[in-house]
N, C-alpha and C positions, 0 to 999 in steps of 0.2 A: 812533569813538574807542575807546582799549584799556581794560578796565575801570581799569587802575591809574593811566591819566591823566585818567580821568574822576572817580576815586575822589581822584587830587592834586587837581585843579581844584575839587571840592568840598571835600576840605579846606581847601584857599589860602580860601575864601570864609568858611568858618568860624572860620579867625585870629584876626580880631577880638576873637571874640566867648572865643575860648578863653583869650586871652591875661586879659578881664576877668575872665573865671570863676577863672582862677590868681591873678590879683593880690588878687580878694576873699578867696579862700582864706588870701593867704597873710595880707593884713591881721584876718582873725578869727584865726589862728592867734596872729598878734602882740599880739592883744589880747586873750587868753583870758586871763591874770590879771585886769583889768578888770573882765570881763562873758562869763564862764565858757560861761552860758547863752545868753546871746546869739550869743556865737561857736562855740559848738558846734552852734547852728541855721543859721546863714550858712553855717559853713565845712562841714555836710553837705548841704544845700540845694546852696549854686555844685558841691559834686561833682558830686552828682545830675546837674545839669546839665551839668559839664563830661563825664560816665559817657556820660551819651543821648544828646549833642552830638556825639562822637566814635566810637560803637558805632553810631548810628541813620545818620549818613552814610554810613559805610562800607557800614553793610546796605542801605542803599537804593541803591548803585552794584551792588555785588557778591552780594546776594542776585535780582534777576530775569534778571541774566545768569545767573550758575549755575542755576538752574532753569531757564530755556530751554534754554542748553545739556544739561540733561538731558532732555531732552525733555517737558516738564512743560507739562500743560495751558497756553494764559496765564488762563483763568478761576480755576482753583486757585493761579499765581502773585498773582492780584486779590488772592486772600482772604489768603492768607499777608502780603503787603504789608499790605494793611490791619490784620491783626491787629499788624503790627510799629508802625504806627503810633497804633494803639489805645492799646500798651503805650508808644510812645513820649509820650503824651500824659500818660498816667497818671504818668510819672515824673517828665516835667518840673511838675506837676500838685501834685508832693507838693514835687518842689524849691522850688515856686515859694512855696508854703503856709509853706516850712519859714524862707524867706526873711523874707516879712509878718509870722510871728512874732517872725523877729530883730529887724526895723526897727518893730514897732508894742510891742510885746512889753518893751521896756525902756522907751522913752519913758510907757509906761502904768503904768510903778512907780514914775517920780517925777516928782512936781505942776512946772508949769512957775511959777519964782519971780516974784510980784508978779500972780502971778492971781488970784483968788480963785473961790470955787463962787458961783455967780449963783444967784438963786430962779428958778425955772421955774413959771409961770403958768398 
């Protein structure tokens, strides 16, 4: 397959997920008067992810072709991939962090009504 139908085929896969990554953006965008802080964690978090989601596909079609075609060890293409996914992990790693904040992070600043704090024994 040509890298650029291999590189469509992997993005046609990753649709789904880009489409949620935008819609959550745009819903923290729409509610940044609300909850400022929370949406400003969401909506750099879903980038984050929509950033790695859409750079780390394309690198992983079109960076070990282009290295082979240059004649490039494939043991040094190893390392290079792996490093690309090292960093792709790290990012989605802080996205994901950035997210947990948003959704646990406002819920832990106000008491839910009719509960009360129980004694711990």
């Amino acid at each position: 397959m040509q890298p650029i139908g291999a590189a469509l085929g992997q993005y046609l896969l990753l649709l789904p997920l880009v489409i949620i990554w935008i819609v959550g953006i745009v819903i923290a965008i729409t509610s940044w008067r609300k909850h400022p802080q929370v949406s400003l964690y969401a909506a750099i978090g879903l980038g984050l992810l929509l950033l790695r989601g859409l750079f780390v596909t394309g690198a992983n079609v079109w960076l070990p072709i282009s290295m082979y075609e240059r004649g490039m060890a494939v043991g040094r293409i190893g390392v290079i991939t792996t490093l690309v996914g090292v960093l792709s992990a790290l990012v989605a790693s802080v996205g994901w962090v950035l997210i947990l904040l948003a959704i646990f992070r406002y819920r832990a600043d106000r008491p839910v009504r009719g509960v009360e704090d129980e004694e711990v024994v």
